[in-house]
Backbone as a chain_set.jsonl record, in Angstrom:
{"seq": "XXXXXXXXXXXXXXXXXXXXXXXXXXXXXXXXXXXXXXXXXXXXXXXXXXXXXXXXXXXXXXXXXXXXXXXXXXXXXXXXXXXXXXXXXXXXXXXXXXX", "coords": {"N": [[12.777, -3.857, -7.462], [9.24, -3.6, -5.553], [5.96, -3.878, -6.082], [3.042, -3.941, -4.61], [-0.57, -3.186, -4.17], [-3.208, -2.917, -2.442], [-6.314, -2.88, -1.78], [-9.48, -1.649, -0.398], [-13.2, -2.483, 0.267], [-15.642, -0.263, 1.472], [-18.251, 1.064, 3.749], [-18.571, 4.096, 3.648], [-16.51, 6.578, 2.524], [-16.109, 8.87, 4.68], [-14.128, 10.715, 6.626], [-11.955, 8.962, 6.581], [-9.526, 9.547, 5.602], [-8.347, 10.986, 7.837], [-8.251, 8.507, 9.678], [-6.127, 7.196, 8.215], [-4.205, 8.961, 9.029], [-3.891, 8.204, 11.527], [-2.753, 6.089, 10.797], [-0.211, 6.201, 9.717], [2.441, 6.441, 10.628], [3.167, 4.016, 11.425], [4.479, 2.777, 9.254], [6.864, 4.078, 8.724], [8.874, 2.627, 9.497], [9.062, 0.408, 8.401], [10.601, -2.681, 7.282], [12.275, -2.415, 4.067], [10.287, -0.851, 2.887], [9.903, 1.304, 0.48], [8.268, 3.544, -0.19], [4.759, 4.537, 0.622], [1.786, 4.592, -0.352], [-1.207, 5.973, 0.403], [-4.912, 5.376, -1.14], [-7.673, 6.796, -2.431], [-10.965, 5.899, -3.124], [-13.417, 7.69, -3.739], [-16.048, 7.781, -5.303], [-16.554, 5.165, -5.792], [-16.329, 3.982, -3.513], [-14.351, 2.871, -2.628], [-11.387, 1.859, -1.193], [-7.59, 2.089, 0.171], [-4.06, 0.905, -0.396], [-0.998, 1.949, -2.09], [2.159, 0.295, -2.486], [5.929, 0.357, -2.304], [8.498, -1.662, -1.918], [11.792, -3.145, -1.875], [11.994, -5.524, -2.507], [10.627, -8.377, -2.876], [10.747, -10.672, -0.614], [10.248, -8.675, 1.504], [7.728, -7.579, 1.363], [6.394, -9.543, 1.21], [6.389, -10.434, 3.856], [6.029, -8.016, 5.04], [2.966, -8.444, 4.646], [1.579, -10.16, 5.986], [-0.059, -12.824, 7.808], [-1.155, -11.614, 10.362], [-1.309, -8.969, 9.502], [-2.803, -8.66, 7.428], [-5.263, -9.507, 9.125], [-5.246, -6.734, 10.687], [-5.969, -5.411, 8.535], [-8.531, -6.359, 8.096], [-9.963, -6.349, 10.266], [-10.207, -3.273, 11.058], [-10.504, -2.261, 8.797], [-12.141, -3.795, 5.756], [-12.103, -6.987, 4.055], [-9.23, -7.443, 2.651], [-8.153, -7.357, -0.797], [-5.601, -8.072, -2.049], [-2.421, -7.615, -4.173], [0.285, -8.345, -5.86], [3.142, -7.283, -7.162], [6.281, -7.204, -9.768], [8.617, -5.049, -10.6], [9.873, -4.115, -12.906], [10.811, -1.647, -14.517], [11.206, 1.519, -14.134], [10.208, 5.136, -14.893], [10.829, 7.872, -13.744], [10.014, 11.291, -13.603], [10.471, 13.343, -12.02], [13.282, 13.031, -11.552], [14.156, 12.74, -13.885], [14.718, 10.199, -15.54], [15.359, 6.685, -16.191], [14.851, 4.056, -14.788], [16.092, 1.111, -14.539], [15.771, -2.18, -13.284]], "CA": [[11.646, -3.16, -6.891], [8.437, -4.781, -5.879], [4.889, -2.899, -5.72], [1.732, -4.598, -3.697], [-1.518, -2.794, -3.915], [-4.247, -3.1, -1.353], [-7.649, -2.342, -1.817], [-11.11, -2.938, 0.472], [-14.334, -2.063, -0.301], [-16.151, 0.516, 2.24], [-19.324, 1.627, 3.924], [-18.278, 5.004, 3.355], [-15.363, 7.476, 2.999], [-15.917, 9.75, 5.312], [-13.283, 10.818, 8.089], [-10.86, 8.064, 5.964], [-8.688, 10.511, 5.612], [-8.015, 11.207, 9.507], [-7.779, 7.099, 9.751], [-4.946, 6.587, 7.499], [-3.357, 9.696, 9.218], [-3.395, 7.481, 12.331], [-1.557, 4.359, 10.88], [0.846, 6.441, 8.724], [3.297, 6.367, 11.401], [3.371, 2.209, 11.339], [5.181, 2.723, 8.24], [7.726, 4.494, 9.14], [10.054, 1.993, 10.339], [8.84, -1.262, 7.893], [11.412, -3.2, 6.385], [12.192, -2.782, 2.742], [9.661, 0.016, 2.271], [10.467, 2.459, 0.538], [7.232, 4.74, -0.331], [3.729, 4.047, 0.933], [0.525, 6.063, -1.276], [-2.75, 5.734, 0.855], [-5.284, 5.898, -1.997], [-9.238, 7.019, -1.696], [-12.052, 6.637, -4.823], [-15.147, 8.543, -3.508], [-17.169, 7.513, -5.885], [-16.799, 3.754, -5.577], [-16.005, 3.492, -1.562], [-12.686, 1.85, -2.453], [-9.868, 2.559, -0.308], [-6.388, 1.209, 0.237], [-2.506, 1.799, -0.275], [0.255, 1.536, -3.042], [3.338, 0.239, -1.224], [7.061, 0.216, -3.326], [9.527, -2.267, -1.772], [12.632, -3.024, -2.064], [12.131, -6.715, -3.222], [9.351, -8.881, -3.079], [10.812, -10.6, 0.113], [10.376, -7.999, 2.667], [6.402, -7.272, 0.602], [5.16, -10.505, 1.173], [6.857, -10.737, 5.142], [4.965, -7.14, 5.763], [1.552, -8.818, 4.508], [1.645, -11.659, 7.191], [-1.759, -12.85, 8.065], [-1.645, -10.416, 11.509], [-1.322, -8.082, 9.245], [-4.117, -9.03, 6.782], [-6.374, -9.609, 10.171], [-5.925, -6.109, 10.64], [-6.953, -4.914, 7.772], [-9.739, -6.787, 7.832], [-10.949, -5.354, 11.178], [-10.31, -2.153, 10.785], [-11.327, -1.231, 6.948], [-12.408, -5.363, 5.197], [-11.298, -7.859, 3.566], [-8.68, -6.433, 1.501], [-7.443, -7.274, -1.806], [-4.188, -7.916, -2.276], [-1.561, -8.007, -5.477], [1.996, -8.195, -5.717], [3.812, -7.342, -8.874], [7.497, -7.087, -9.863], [8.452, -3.892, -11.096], [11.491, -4.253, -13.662], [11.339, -0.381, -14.895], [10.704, 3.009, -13.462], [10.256, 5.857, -15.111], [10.827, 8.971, -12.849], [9.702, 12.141, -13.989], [11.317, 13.55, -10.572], [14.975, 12.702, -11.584], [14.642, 12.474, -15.706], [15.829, 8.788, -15.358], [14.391, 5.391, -16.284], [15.417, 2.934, -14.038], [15.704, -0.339, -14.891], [16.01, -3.15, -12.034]], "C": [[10.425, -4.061, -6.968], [7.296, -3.637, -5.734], [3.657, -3.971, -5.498], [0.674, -3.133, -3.704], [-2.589, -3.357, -3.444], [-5.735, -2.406, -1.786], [-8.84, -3.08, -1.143], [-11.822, -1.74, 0.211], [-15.095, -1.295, 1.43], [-17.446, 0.882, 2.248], [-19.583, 3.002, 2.661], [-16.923, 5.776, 3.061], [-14.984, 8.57, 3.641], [-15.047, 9.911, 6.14], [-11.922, 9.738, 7.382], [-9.279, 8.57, 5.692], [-7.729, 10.282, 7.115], [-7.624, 9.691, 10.001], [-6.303, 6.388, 8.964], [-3.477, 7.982, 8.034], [-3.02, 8.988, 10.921], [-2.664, 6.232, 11.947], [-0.477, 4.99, 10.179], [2.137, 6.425, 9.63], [4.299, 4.797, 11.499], [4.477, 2.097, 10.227], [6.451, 2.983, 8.055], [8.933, 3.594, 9.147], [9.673, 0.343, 9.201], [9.752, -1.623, 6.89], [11.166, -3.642, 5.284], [11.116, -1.494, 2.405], [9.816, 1.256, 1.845], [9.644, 3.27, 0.05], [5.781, 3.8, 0.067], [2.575, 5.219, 0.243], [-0.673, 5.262, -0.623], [-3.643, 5.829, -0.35], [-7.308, 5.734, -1.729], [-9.991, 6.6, -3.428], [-13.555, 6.312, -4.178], [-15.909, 7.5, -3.669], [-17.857, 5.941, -5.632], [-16.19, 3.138, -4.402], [-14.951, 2.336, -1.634], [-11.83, 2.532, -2.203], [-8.404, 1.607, -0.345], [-5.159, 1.931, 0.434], [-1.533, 0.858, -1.594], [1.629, 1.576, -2.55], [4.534, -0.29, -2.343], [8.047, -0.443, -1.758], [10.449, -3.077, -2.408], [12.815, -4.225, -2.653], [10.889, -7.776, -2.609], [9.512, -9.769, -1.501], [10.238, -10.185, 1.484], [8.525, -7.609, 1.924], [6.119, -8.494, 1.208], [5.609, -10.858, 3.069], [5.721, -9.814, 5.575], [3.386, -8.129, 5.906], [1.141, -10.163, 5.111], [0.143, -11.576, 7.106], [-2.218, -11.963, 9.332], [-1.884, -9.168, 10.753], [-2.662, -7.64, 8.522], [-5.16, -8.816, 7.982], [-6.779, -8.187, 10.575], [-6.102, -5.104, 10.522], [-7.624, -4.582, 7.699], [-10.651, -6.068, 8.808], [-11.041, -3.971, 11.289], [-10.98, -1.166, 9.639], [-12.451, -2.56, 6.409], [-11.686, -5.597, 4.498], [-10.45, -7.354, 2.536], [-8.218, -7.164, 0.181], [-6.12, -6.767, -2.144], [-3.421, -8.125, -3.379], [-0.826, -7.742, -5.346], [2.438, -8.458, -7.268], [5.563, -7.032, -8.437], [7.303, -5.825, -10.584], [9.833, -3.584, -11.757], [11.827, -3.161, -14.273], [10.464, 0.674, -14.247], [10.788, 4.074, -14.531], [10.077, 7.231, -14.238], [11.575, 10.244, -13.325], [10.99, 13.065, -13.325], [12.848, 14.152, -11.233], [15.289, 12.651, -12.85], [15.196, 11.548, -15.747], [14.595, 8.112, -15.562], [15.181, 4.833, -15.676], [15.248, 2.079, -13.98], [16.512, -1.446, -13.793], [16.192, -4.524, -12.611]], "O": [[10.253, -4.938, -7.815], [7.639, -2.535, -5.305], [3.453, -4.811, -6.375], [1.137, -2.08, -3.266], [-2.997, -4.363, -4.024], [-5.827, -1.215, -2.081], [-9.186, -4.261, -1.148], [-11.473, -0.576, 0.018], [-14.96, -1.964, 2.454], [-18.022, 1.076, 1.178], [-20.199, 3.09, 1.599], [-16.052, 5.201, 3.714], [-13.948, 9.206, 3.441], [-15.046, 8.863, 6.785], [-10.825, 9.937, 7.904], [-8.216, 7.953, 5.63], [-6.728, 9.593, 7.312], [-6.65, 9.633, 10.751], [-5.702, 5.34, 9.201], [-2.31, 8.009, 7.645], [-1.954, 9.277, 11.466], [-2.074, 5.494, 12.737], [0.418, 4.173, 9.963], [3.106, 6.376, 8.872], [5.505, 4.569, 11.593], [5.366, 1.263, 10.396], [7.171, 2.285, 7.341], [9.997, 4.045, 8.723], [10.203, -0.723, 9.513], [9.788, -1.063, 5.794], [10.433, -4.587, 4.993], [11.317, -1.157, 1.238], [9.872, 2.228, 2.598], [10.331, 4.192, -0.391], [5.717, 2.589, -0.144], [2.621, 6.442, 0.379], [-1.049, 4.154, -1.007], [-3.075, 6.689, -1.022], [-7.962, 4.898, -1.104], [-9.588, 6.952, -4.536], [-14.354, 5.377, -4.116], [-16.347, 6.648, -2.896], [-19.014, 5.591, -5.4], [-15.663, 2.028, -4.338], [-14.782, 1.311, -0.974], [-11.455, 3.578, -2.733], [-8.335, 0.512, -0.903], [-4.971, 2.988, 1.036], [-1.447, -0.339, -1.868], [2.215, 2.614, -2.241], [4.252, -1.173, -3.153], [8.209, 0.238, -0.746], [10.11, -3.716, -3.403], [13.784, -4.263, -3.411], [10.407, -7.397, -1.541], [8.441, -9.708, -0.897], [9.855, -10.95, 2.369], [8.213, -6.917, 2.892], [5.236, -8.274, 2.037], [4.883, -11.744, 3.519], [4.735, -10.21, 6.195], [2.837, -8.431, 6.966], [0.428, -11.026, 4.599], [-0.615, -10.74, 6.614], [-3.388, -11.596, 9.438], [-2.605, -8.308, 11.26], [-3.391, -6.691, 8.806], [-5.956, -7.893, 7.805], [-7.957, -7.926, 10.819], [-6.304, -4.152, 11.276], [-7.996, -3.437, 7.445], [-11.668, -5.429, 8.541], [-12.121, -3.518, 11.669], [-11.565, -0.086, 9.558], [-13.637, -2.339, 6.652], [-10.734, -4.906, 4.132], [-10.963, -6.835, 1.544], [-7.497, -8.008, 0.714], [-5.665, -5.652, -2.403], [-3.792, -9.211, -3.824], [-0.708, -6.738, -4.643], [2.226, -9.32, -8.121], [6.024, -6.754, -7.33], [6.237, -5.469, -11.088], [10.727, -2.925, -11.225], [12.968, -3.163, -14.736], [9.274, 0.607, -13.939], [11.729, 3.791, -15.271], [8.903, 7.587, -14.131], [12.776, 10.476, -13.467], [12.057, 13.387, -13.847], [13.305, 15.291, -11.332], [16.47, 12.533, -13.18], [16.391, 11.688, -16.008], [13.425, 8.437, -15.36], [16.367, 5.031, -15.935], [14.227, 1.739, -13.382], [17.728, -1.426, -13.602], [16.395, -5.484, -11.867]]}, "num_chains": 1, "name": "protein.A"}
């Protein structure tokens, strides 16, 4: 398992909501992904997404530089990190899952 979080810094967060309900569709179909978490914080006009794939591979293919570009035009410059993710704990299923 691999997990990439995104974060860009914002005017505002208004309507942000209704904007991430237009790209949630994009997702749908992206190789290797297997959960996508839009994520909002009010207070400090940082926005983004917590994205779980399937191996670090198909994570760093999504985050091409077209993809980065647009990001950038749409929200800014985003902040990107890519981690490995060698255990799960899921509440869900009463299981730790170790990769």
């Amino acid at each position: 398992m691999f997990i990439v979080t995104v974060s860009f810094k914002l005017k505002n967060t208004e309507n942000l909501k209704n904007k991430f309900i237009e790209t949630a569709a994009i997702y749908k179909n992206t190789k290797g992904l297997i959960r996508k978490n839009y994520i909002i914080n009010k207070e400090t006009n940082v926005a983004g997404g917590v994205y779980l794939f399937d191996n670090s591979e198909n994570a760093y293919n999504w985050f091409d530089q077209e993809r980065i570009d647009f990001l950038s035009k749409r929200y800014s410059n985003p902040t990107i990190n890519y981690f490995e993710c060698p255990i799960e704990v899921n509440n869900e299923s009463k299981q730790i899952n170790i990769f």
